[in-house]
C-alpha positions as a printed NumPy array, in Angstrom:
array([[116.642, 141.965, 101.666],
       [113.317, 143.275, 100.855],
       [112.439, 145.203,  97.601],
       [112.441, 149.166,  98.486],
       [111.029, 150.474,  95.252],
       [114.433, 152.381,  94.465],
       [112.625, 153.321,  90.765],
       [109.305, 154.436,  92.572],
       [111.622, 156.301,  95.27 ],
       [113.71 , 158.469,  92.867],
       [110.562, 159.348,  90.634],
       [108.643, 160.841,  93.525],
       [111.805, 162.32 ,  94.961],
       [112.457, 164.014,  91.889],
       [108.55 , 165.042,  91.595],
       [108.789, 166.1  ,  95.447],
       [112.065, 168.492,  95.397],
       [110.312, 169.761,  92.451],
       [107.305, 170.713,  94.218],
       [109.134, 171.909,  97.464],
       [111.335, 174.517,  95.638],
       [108.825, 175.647,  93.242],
       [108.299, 179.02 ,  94.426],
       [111.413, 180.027,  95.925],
       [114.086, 179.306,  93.092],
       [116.713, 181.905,  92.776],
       [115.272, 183.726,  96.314],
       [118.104, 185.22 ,  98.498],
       [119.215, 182.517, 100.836],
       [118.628, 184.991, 103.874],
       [115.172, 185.363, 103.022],
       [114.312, 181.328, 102.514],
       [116.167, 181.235, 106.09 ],
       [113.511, 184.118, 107.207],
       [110.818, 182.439, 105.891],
       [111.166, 178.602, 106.826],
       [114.656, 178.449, 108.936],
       [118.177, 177.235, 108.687],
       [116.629, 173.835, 107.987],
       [114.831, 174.802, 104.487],
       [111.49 , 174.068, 103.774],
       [110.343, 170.396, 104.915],
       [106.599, 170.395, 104.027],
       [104.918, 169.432, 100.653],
       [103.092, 172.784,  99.723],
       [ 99.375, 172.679,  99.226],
       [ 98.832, 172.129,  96.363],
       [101.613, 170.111,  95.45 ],
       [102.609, 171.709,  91.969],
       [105.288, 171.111,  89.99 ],
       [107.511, 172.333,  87.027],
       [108.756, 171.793,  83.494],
       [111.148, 169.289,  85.349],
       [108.483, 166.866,  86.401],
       [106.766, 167.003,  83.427],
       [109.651, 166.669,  80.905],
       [110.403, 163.313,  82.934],
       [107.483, 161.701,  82.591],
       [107.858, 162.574,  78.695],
       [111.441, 160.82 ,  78.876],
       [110.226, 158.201,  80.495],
       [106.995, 157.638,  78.626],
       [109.408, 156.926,  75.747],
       [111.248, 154.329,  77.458],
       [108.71 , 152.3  ,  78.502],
       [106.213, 153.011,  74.91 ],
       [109.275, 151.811,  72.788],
       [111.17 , 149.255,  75.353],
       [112.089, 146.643,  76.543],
       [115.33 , 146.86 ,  76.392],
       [117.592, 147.417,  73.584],
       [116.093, 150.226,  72.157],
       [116.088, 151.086,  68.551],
       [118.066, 154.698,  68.57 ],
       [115.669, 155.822,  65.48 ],
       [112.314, 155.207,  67.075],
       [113.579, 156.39 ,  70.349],
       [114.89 , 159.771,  68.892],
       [111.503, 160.026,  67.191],
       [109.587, 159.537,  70.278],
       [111.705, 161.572,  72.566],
       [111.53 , 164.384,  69.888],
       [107.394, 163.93 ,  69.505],
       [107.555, 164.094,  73.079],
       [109.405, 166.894,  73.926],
       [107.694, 169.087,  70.962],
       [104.278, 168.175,  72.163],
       [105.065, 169.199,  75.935],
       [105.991, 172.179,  74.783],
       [102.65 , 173.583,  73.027],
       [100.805, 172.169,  76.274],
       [103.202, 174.054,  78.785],
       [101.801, 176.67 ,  81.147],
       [103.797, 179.838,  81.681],
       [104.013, 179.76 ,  85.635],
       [105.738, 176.428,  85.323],
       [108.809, 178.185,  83.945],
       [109.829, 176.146,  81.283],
       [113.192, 176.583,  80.402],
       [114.468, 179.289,  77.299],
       [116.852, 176.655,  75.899],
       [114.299, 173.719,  76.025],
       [111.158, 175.627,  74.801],
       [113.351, 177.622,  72.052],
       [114.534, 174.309,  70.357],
       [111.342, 172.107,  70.912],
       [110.141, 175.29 ,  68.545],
       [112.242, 174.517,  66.132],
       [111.852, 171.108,  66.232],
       [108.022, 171.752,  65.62 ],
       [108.539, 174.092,  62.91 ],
       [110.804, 171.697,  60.896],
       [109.625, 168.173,  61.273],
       [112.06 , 167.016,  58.222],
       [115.396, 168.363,  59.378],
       [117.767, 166.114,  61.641],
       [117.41 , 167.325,  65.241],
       [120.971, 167.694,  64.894],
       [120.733, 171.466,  62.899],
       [118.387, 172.071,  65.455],
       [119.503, 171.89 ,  69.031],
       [120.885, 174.881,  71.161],
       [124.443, 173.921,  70.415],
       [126.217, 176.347,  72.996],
       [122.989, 175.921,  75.799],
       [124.699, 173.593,  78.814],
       [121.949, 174.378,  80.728],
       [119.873, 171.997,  84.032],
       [117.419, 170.945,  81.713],
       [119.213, 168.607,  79.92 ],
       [120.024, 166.46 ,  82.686],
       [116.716, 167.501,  85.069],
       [115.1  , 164.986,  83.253],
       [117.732, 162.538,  82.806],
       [116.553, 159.75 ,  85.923],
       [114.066, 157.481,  84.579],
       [117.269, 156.504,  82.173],
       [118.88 , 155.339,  85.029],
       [116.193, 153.364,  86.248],
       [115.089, 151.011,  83.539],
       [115.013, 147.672,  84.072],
       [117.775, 145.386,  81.857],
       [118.97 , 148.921,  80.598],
       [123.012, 148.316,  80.041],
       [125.344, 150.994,  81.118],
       [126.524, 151.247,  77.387],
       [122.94 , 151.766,  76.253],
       [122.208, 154.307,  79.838],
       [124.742, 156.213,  78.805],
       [124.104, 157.   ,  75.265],
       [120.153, 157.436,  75.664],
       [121.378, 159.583,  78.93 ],
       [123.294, 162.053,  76.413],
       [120.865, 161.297,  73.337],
       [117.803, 162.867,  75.559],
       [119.925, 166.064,  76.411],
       [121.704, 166.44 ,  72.894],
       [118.163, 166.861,  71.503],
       [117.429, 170.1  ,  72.818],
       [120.649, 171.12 ,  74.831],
       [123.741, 170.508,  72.235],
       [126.909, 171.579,  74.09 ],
       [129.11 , 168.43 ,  75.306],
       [128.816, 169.702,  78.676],
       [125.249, 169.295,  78.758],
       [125.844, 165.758,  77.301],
       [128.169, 164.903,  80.078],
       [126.466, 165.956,  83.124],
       [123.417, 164.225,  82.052],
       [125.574, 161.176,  81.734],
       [126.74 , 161.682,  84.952],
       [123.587, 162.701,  86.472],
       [122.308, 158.779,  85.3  ],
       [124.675, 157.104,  86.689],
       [124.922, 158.659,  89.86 ],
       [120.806, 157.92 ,  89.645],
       [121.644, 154.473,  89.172],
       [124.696, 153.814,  91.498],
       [122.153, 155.26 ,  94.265],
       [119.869, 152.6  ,  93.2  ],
       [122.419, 149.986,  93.657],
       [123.186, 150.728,  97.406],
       [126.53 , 152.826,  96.896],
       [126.863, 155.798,  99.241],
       [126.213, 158.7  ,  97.768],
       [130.496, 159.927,  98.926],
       [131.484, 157.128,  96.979],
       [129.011, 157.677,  94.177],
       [130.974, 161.348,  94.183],
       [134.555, 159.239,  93.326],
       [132.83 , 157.051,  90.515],
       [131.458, 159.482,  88.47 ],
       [135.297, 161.284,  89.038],
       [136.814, 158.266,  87.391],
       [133.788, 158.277,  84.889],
       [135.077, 162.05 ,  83.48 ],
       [138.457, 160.77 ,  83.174],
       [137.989, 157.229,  81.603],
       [134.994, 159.035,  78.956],
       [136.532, 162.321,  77.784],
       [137.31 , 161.295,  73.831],
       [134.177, 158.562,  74.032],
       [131.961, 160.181,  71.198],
       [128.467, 158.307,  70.765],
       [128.123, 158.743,  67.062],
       [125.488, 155.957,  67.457],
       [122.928, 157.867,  69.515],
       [124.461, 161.362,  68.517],
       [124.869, 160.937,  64.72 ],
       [127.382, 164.101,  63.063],
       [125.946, 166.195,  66.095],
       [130.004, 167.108,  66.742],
       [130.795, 167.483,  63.402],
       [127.937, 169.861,  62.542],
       [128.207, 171.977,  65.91 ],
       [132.571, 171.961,  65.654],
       [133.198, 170.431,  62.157],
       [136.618, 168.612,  62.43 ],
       [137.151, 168.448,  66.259],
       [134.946, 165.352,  67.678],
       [137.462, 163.909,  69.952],
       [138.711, 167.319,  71.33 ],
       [134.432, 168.54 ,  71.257],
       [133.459, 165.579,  73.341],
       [136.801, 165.948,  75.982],
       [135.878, 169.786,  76.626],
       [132.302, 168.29 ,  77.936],
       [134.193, 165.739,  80.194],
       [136.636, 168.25 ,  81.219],
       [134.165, 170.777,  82.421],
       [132.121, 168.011,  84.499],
       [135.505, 166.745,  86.295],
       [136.522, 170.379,  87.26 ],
       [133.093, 170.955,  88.957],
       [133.325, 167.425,  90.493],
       [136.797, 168.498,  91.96 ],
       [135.704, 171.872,  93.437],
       [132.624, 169.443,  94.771],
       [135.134, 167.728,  96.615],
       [137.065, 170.654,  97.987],
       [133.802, 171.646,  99.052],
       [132.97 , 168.472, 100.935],
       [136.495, 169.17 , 102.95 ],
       [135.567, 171.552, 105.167],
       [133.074, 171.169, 107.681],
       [129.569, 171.727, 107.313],
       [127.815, 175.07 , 108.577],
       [124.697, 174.113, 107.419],
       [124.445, 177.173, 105.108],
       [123.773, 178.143, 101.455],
       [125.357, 175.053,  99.207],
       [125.62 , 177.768,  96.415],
       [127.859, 179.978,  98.293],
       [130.11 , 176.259,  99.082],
       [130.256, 175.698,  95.596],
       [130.277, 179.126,  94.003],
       [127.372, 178.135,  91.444],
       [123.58 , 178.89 ,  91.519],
       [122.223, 175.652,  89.623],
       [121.612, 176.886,  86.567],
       [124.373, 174.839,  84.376],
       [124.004, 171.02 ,  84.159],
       [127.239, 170.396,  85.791],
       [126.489, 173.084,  88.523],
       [123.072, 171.524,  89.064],
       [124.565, 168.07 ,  89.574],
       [127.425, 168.497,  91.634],
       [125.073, 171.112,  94.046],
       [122.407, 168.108,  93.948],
       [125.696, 165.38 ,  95.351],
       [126.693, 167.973,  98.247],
       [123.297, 167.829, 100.111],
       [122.728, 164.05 ,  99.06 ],
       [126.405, 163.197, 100.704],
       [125.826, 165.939, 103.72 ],
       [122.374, 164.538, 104.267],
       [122.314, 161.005, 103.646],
       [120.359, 159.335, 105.905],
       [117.12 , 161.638, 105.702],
       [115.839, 162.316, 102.294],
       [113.987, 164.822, 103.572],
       [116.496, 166.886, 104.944],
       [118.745, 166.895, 101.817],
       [115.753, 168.561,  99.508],
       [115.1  , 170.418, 102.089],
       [118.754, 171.781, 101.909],
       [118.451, 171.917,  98.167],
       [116.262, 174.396,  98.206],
       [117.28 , 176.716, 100.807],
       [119.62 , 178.081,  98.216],
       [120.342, 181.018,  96.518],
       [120.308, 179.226,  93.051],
       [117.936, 177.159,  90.771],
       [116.031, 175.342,  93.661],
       [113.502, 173.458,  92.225],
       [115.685, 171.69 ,  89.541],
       [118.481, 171.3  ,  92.252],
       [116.267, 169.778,  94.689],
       [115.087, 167.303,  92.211],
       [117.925, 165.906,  91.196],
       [118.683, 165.895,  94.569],
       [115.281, 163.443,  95.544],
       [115.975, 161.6  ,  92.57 ],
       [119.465, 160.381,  93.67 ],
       [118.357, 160.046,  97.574],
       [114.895, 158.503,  96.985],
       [116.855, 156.153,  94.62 ],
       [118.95 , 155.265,  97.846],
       [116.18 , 155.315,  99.831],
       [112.922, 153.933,  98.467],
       [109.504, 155.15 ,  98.38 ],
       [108.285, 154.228, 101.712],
       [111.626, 156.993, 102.964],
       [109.269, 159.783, 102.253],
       [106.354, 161.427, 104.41 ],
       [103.174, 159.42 , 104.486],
       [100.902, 161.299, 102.157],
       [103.139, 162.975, 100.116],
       [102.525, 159.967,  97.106],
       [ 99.631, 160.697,  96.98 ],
       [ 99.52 , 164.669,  97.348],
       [101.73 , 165.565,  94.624],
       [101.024, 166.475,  91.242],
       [100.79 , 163.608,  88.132],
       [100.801, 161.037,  91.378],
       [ 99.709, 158.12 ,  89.58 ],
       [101.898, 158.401,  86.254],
       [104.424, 158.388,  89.084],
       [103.272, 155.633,  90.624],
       [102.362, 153.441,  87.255],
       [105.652, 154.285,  85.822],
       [107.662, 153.689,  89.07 ],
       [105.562, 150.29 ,  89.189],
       [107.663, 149.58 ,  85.996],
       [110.59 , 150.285,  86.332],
       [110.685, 148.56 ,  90.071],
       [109.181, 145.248,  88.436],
       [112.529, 144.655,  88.693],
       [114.171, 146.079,  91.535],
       [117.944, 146.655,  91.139],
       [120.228, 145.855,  93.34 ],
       [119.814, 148.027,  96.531],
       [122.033, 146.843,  99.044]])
């Protein structure tokens, strides 16, 4: 079967959901319905701008491929994902919205260089941009599950501490990569079920260090579960959602969230991949005509279904319209120089 770029597809699908919900995140889902119809909005704007949730990718995966191949050394990864992150940060334009939890500790990462970015993190922030970010994990080439995993949660723990935020982003990887790998996006839904209930008193004390310890000193095993707990709940009420039959309407009011949590963001991101999956289009399109966090549910959303789907599933033109098109490209060139398994 020929190569469909699964790495290059998710990128740009992540860039292009981005871009497409940009300036209606958090608008009333009446008035997105006013504006563009029940469909959502199915054009790349002019210009094609993105957010903090582009750019904080490309920073992720910058360090993957500056201190890869495959395995990784957890130090000089940590270092480079925290240089990364901190430097982003003093370079970050307002109108992009960067997020409170992510700019508030990449300040106090900045401010002390010395101290272990473990006394630093938002400990009790679960919030979508821990796990916004999170694809290019999923898409490195030779990259074990053991070692996606714990670079998955090592990239959200730095700035986003709470084991929820650790566990959706874990999630949010895999899901990344099972797309990659040609599983349906319904069954992709049960796997990362069975993932909450086979990881829930898995702590990665080698990417994570005494990160439990410091934030809940003497409860690891029961800190870790709560994370795992939270993400299988949400998963569950995904799959109540997915019973009934589709109206079409705001996925928000279907799952009774708004994006802004990592869990929230993730699950909202699986309805429209699994109610749209034949049409990436369509499903970004239906993850922004919500009343939540649009832009960062939409790109999760194109990461997972341009993962399925390839690069050459979106619009002509749109590669090479958006915003940072050709780190996207020379990064997605990468990652696909060895295509995973699409089938």
């Amino acid at each position: 079967m020929p190569a469909i770029h699964a790495a290059s597809g998710a990128l740009f699908g992540l860039a292009f959901g981005d871009a497409v919900g940009k300036d209606i995140e958090f608008t009333r889902y009446d008035t997105i319905v006013e504006r563009y119809g029940s469909s959502g909005p199915r054009q790349l704007p002019i210009p094609a701008l993105v957010t903090d949730d582009t750019q904080m990718a490309l920073v992720v995966a910058r360090a993957l491929i500056d201190y890869g191949p495959p395995p990784y050394d957890t130090h000089a990864l940590t270092t480079a994902l925290r240089v990364g992150f901190v430097d982003w940060s003093t370079l970050v334009e307002g109108w992009r919205a960067p997020g409170t939890t992510c700019m508030t500790s990449c300040y106090r990462l900045q401010r002390s260089p010395r101290t272990p970015w473990q006394r630093l993190t938002q400990g009790r922030s679960k919030g979508n941009g821990a796990n916004m970010r999170v694809a290019p994990v999923a898409l490195v080439p030779g990259l074990s599950d053991h070692d996606m995993a714990g670079i998955a949660q090592l990239q959200a723990a730095i700035t986003h501490g709470h084991p929820t935020a650790l566990a959706a982003s874990e999630l949010t990887a895999l899901a990344v990569r099972l797309a990659a790998e040609g599983i349906t996006a319904l069954d992709v839904v049960d796997a990362l079920h069975k993932r909450c209930q086979t990881r829930r008193t898995v702590y990665r004390e080698d990417v994570l260090g005494d990160l439990a310890s410091w934030l809940d000193p003497g409860r690891q095993s029961n800190w870790i579960a709560f994370g795992w707990d939270e993400c299988r709940e949400a998963i569950e009420r995904l799959w109540e959602a997915l019973s009934y039959a589709d109206d079409g309407g705001d996925a928000c009011a279907h799952l009774g969230a708004r994006g802004g949590t990592a869990e929230d963001c993730l699950i909202l991101a699986l309805y429209c991949a699994v109610r749209h999956p034949g049409d990436p289009v369509t499903a970004i399109a239906r993850a922004c005509a919500t009343s939540g966090d649009s832009d960062t549910i939409a790109a999760v959303t194109g990461a997972i279904v341009g993962a399925t789907h390839g690069l050459d599933a979106w619009p002509a033109g749109w590669a090479e319209r958006i915003e940072y098109a050709d780190q996207l490209a020379e990064i997605g060139e990468i990652f696909d120089a060895i295509d995973l398994p699409n089938t």
